[in-house]
C-alpha positions in Angstrom: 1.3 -4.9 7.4 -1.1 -7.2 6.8 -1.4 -9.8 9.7 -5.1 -11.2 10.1 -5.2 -11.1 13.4 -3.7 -8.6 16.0 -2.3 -11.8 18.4 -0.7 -12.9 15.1 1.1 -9.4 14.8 4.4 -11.7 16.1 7.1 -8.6 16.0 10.6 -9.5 15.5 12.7 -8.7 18.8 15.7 -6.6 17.7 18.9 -8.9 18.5 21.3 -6.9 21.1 24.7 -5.7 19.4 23.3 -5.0 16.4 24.8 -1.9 14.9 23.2 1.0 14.1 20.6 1.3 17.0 19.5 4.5 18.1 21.5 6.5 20.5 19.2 8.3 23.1 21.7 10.3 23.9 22.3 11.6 20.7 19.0 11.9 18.9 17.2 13.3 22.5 15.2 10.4 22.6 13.0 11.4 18.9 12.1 8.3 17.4 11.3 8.3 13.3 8.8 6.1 11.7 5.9 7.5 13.0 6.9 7.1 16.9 5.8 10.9 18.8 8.7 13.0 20.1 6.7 14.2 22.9 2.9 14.9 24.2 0.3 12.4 25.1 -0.8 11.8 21.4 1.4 10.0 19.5 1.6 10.4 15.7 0.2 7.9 13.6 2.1 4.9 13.0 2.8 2.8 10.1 0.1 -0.3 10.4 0.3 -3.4 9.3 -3.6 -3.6 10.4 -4.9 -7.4 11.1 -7.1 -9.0 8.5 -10.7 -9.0 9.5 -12.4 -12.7 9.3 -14.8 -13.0 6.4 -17.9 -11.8 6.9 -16.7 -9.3 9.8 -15.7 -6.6 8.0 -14.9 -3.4 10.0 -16.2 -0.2 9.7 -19.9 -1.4 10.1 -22.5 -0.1 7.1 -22.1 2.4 4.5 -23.1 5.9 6.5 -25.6 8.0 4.8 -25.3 10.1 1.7 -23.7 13.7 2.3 -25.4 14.5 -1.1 -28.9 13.0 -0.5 -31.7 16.0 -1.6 -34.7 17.2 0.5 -37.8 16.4 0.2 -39.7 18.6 -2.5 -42.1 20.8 -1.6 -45.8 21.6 -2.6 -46.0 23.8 -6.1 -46.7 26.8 -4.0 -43.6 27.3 -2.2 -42.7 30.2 -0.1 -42.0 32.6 -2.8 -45.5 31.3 -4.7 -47.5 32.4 -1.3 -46.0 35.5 -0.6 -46.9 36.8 -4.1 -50.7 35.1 -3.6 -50.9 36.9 -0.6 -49.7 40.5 -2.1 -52.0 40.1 -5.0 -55.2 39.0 -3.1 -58.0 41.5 -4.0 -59.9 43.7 -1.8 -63.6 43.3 -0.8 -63.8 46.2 -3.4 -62.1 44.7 -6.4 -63.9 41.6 -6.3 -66.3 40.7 -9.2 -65.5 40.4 -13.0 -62.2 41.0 -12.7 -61.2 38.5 -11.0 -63.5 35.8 -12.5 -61.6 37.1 -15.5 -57.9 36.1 -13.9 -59.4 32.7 -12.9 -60.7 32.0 -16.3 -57.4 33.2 -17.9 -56.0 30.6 -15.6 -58.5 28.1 -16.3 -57.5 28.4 -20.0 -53.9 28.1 -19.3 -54.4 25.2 -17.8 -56.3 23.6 -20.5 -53.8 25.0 -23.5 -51.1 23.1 -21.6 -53.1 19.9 -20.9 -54.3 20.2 -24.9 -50.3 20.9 -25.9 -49.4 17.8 -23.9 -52.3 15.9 -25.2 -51.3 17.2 -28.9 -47.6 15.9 -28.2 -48.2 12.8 -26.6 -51.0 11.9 -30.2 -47.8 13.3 -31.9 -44.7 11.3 -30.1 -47.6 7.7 -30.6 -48.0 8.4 -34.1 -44.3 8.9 -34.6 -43.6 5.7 -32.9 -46.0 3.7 -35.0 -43.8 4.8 -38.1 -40.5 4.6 -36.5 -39.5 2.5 -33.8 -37.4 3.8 -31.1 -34.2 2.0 -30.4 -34.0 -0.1 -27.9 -30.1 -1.8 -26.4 -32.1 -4.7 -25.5 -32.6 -5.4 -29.3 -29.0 -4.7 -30.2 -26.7 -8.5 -30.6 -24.1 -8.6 -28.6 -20.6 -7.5 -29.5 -18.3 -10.7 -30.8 -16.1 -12.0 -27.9 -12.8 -10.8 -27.5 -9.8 -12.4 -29.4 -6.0 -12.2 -29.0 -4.0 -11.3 -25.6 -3.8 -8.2 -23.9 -2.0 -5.2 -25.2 1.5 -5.0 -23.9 1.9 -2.3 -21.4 -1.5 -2.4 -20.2 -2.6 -3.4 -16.7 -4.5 -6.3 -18.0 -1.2 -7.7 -19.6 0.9 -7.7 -16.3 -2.0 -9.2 -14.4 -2.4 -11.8 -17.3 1.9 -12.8 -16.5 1.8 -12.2 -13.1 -0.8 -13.9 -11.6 0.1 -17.9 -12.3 2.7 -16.9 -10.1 1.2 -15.4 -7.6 0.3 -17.4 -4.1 -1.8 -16.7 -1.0 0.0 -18.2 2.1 -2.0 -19.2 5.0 -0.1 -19.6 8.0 -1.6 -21.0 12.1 0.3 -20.2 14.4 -0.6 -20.9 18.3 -3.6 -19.7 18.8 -3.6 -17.2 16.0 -4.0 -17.4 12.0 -2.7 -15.2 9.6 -2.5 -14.5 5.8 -0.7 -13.0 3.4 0.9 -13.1 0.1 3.7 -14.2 -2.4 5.3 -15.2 -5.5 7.4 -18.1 -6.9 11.1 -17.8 -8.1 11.7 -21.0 -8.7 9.9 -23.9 -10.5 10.5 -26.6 -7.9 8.7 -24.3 -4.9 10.7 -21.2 -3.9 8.5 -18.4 -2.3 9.4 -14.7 -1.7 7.7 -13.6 0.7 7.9 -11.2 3.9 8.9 -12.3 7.2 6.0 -10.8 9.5 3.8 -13.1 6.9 5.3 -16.2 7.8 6.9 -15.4 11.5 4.2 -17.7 13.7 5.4 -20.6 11.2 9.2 -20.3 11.6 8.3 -20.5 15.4 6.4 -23.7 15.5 3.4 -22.9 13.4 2.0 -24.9 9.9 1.7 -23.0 6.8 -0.1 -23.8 3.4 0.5 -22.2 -0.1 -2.5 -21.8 -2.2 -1.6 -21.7 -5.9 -3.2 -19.3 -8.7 -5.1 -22.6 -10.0 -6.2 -23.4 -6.5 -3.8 -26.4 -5.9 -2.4 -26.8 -2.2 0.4 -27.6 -0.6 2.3 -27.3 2.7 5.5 -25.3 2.9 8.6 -24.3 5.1 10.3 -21.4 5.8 13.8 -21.8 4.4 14.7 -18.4 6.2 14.1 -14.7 7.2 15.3 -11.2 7.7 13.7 -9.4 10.1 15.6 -6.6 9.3 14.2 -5.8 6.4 11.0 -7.9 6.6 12.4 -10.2 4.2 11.8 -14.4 3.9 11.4 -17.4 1.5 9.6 -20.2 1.7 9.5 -23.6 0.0 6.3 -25.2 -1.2 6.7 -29.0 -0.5 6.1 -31.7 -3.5 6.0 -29.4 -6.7 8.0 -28.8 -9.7 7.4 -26.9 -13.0 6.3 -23.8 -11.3 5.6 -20.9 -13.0 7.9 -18.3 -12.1 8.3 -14.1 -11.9 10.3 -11.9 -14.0 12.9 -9.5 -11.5 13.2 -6.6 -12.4 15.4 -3.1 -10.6 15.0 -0.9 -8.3 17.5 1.5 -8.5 15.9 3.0 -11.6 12.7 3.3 -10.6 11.0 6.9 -11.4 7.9 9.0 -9.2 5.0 9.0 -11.0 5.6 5.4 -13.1 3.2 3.0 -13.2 2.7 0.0 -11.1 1.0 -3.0 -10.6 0.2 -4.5 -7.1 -1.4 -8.4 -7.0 -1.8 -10.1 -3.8 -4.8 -11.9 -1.2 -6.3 -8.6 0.2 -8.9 -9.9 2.7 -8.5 -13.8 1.3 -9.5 -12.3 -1.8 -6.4 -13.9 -3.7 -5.4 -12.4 -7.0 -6.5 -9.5 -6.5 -5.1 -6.8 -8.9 -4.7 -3.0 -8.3 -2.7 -0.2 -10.3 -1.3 3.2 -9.4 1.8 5.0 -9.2 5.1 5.2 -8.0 4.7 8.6 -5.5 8.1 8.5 -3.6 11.3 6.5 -3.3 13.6 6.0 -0.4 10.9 6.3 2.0 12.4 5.2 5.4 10.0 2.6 7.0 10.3 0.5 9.8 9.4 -3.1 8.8 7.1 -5.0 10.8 6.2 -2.1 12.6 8.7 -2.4 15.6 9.8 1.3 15.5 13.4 0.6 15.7 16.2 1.2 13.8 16.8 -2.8 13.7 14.3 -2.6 10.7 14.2 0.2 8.6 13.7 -0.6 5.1 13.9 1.9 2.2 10.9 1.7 1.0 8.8 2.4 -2.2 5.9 4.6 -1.4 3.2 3.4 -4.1 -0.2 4.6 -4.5 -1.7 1.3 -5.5 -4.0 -0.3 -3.2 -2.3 -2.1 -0.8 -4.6 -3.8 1.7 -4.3 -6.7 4.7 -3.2 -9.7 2.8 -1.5 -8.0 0.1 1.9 -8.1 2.1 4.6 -10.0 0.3 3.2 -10.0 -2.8 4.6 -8.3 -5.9 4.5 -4.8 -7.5 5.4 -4.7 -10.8 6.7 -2.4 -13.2 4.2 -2.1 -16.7 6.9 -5.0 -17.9 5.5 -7.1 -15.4 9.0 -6.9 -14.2 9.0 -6.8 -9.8 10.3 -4.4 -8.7 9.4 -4.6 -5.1 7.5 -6.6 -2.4 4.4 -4.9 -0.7 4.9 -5.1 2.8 3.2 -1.9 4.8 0.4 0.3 4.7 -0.2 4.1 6.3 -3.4 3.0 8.4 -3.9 6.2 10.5 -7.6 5.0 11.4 -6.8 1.2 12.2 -8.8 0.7 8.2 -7.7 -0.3 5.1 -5.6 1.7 2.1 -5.8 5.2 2.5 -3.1 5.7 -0.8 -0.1 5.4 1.0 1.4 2.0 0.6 5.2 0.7 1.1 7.1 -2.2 -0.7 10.8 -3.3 -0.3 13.1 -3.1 -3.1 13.6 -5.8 -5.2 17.3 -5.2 -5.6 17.9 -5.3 -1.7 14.8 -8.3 -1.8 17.3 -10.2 -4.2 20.0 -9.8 -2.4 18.8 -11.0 0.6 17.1 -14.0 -1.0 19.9 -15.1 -2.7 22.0 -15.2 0.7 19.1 -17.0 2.6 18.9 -19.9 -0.1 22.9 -20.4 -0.8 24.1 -19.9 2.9 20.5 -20.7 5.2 20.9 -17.1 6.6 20.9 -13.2 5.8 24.0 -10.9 5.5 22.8 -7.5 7.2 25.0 -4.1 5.8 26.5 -2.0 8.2 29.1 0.6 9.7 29.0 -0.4 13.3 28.7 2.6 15.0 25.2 3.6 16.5 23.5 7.0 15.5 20.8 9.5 16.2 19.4 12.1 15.0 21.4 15.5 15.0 19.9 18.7 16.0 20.8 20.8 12.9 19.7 17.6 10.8 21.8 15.0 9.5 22.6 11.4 11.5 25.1 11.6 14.4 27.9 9.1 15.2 27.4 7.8 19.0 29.5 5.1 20.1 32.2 3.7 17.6 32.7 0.2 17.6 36.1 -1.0 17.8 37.8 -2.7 14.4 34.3 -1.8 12.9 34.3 -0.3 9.1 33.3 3.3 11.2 36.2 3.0 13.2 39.1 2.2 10.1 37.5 5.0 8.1 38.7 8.0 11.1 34.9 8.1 11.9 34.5 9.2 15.4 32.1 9.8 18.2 30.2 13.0 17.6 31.1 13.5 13.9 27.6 14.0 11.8 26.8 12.5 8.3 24.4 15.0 6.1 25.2 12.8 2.8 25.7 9.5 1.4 27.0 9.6 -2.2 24.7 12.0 -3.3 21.9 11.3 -1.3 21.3 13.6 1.6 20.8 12.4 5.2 17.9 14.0 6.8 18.4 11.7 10.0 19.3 8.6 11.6 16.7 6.5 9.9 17.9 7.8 6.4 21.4 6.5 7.0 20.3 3.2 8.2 17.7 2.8 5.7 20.8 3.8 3.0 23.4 1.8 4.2 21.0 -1.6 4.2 20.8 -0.8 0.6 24.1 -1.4 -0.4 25.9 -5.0 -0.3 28.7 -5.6 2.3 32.1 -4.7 0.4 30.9 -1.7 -1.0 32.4 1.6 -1.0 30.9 4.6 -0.1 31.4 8.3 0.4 30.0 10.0 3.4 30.4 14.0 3.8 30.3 15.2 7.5 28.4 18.5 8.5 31.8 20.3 8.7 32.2 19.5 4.8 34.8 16.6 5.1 34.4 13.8 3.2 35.4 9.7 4.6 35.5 6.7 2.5 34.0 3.8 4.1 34.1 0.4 2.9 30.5 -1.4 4.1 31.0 -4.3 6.3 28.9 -7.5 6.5 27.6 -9.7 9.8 25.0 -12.4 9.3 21.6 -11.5 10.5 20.5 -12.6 14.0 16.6 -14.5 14.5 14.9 -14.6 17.2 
């Protein structure tokens, strides 16, 4: 994620009884999301690396060039003196012969000097008749007129970024910075919660507009669940606001748009792909199952500060919030970057501003990874959705709709996509299908 400073990494502590947590008995104690199943190593995790101060940055000086040349050598190289020393006349060959070879290479010498000399009176003449071009001599092109092609990268940047904010938030004894964008003229902020954590627990925060303006904001509320919040700039009206797009018809390999604050560097605007969808990710970085996210894998630079700010379809249309990077090496992008949906992002918003509070999907039942693959039921809570659908302890879900379940994660990550009320169709491992009708419970904060 992008938290500036590694005190100001302030993790969300998972709220007991909430559903879905992972059942060590059933998954064998594997963890997903990066978290090692076993050995002293563990894999590497998703980061949400701290933002290094200005003028700090890591990784110290560029190293040297792996394609720098060596040094060039005399003109008589290795090869040159072997075949001197072959050739060099005996005591009984010297004489004419060899004064002859030395003036033959006198001469050679002195028909390429008189060639170059020849060329070089040529070249001058030829100048004097006809001047070379030069750029320097060439007027400069007339400034560009009109806007920016549609579809282009310069067009979404030229709607997006008015809208755009950078969100500086102290906490005690720890600052941290990250991103946004405004969905509503009179000072709502999307946002993500790990952004703006240290300010919902006692800390000041200040939005910084596109334009530069100021002004000191609120969180309104948060999901930690899904690494979800919204903010409220204080004092302003006739905000520019962002276009929402969907999510659920997003496609690998379409073209996105990221703009955010990487490294206080606000609007900042980087392009790439989409590479994968329904990437299960823990938000925050907690390694629980109380915050996988499905996430959007994008290729577009994704950096520390970038974290709730928007990507954007080539509409300039969001389509998700940037929350996570894969960091193995504690550094910056390395191609693999993570954004929420905006359909679940919507959702969630929406709740937080009508009711003050999120609505978190679930089944109640907790779940682990199955051996053969596919999530398996633990514990069943009682009068839970699980429960009234005939789920029961030790059953295994390898699909959801049509999505397959790989593991625990998956299904979590799933379900939290879907509003509470909805229907879905899980099939069990021994091909059986259950209808379960998602339930609802308002989301927990610590």
């Amino acid at each position: 994620m992008t938290e500036n400073d590694p005190s100001a990494q302030d993790r969300p502590t998972p709220a007991s009884g909430m559903p879905e947590q992972p059942n060590s008995a059933a998954s064998g104690g594997a963890q997903q999301g990066g978290t090692p199943s076993g050995g002293d190593q563990p894999a590497p995790p998703f980061q949400y690396p701290p933002h290094t101060p200005s003028g700090q940055y890591a990784q110290g000086g560029y190293p040297g060039s792996p394609y720098a040349q060596p040094g060039y050598g005399t003109a008589a190289g290795p090869h040159a003196a072997t075949a001197t020393a072959s050739s060099a006349p005996t005591t009984a060959q010297r004489g004419l012969p060899g004064k002859l070879v030395a003036g033959v290479a006198l001469l050679a010498l002195l028909v390429g000097g008189g060639a170059g000399a020849a060329g070089g009176y040529l070249a001058a003449d030829t100048a004097t008749d006809s001047p070379s071009s030069n750029a320097l001599n060439q007027p400069a092109p007339a400034k560009q007129t009109g806007g920016a092609e549609q579809g282009t990268v310069e067009a979404v940047a030229e709607k997006l970024k008015p809208s755009v904010v950078q969100l500086q938030v102290q906490g005690q004894g720890s600052a941290n910075e990250g991103s946004g964008f405004v969905i509503s003229e009179d000072g709502y902020i999307l946002t993500n919660n790990h952004v703006v954590e240290a300010a919902a627990r006692g800390g000041d925060m200040t939005v910084v507009f596109h334009n530069g303006d100021e002004a000191e904001a609120e969180v309104v509320g948060r999901d930690p669940s899904t690494d979800i919040a919204v903010v409220r700039a204080q004092d302003v009206s006739g905000l520019t606001t962002v276009e929402l797009g969907r999510s659920d018809d997003l496609n690998v390999g379409q073209s996105v748009v990221a703009v955010g604050s990487p490294f206080e560097l606000a609007g900042t605007v980087t392009s790439g792909i989409i590479s994968s969808l329904n990437r299960p990710v823990t938000a925050g970085g907690q390694g629980d199952q109380t915050t996988v996210m499905d996430a959007i894998q994008t290729d577009a630079a994704i950096n520390p500060g970038n974290s709730g700010g928007p990507l954007a379809n080539m509409q300039g249309q969001i389509v998700g919030i940037n929350s996570a990077i894969y960091s193995p090496s504690q550094g910056g992008n390395v191609g693999i970057g993570f954004a929420i949906p905006i359909d679940q992002a919507r959702r969630t918003a929406d709740e937080i501003i009508k009711n003050g509070h999120a609505t978190q999907t679930y089944i109640g039942a907790t779940v682990g990874n199955a051996p053969s693959g596919g999530a398996a039921i633990g514990e069943v809570q009682s009068g839970s959705p699980a429960e009234e659908a005939g789920i029961e302890s030790g059953d295994v879900i390898v699909k959801m709709g049509e999505r397959r379940i790989e593991d625990a994660n998956t299904l979590v990550a799933a379900i939290r996509t879907r509003a509470p009320g909805e229907q879905v169709t899980f099939t069990l491992g021994d091909g059986n299908t259950v209808e379960v009708t998602l339930g609802g419970q308002p989301v927990t904060v610590n």
